[in-house]
C-alpha positions in Angstrom: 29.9 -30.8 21.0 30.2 -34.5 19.9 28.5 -35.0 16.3 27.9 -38.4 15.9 25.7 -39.3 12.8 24.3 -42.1 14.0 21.7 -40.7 15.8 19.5 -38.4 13.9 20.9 -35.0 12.8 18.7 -32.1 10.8 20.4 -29.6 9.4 19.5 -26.2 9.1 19.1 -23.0 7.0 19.4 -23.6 2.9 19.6 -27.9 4.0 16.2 -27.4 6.0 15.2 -31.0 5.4 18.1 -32.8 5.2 20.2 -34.3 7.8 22.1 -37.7 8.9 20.9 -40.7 10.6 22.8 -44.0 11.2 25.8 -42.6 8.4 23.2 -42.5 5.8 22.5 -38.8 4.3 18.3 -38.0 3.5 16.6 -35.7 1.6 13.1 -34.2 2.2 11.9 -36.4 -0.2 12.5 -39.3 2.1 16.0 -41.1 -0.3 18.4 -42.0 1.4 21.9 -41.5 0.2 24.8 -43.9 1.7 28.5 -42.9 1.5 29.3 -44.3 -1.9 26.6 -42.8 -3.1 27.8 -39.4 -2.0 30.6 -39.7 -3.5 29.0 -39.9 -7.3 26.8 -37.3 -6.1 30.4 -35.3 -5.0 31.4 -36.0 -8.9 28.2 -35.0 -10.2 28.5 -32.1 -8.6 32.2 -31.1 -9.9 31.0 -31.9 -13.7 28.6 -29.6 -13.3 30.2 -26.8 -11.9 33.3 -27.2 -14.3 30.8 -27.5 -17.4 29.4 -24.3 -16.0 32.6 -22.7 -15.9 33.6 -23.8 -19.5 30.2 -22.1 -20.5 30.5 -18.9 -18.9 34.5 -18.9 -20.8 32.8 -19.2 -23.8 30.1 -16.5 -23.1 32.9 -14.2 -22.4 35.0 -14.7 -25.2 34.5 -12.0 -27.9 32.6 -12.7 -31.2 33.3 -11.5 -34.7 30.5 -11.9 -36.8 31.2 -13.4 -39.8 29.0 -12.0 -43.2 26.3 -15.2 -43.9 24.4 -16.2 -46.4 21.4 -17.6 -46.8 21.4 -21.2 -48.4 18.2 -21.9 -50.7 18.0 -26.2 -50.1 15.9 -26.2 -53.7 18.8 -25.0 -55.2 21.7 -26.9 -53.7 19.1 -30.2 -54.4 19.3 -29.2 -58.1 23.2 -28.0 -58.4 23.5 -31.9 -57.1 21.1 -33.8 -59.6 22.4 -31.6 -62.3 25.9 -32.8 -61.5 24.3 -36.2 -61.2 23.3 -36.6 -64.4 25.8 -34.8 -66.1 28.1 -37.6 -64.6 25.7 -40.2 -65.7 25.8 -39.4 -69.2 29.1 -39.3 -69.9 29.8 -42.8 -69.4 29.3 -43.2 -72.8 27.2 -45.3 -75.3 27.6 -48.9 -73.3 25.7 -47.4 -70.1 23.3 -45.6 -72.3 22.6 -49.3 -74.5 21.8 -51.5 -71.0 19.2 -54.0 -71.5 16.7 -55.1 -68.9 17.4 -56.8 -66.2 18.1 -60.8 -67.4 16.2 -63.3 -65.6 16.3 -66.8 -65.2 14.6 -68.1 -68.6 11.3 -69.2 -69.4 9.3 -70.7 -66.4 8.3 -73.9 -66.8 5.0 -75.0 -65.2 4.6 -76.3 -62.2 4.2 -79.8 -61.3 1.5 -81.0 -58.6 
């Protein structure tokens, strides 16, 4: 039997749908997919199948729980403004005497 993929060629089973036709590959959804393109589809497929891989390693490895504890965010927001200002005032009495901010002087009015 001579396969030539030029003419039209359905495949069967599971790849009900697809086939060949003038070295292009379709789908049942009517894309066409040309050799270069099968080629980043091959790739796609091998990323995939070695992510799932690297899943199912991790799945099998065994866990040891480690004792947790729960982690009130009111608390750890006040542990941190407390050491805020703890560092704040002790920078001693030339931070704690600031002045407002200077400006430029007195405006003078505008001509015009």
């Amino acid at each position: 039997m001579k396969l030539d993929t030029y003419d039209r060629v359905d495949l069967t089973g599971p790849w009900a749908g697809f086939g060949f036709q003038g070295h292009r590959f379709f789908t049942p959804e009517g894309r066409d997919i040309d050799p270069v393109g099968m080629s980043y589809w091959s790739l796609t497929c091998n990323i995939a199948r070695e992510w799932a891989l690297m899943m199912a390693e991790g799945r099998e490895r065994v866990w040891h729980p480690r004792p947790a504890e729960v982690i009130y965010l009111r608390d750890v927001l006040q542990r941190r403004r407390e050491k805020r200002l703890s560092v704040e005032s002790g920078k001693g009495v030339a931070a704690s005497a600031r002045r407002s901010p200077t400006g430029r002087g007195r405006r003078r009015p505008r001509r015009g």
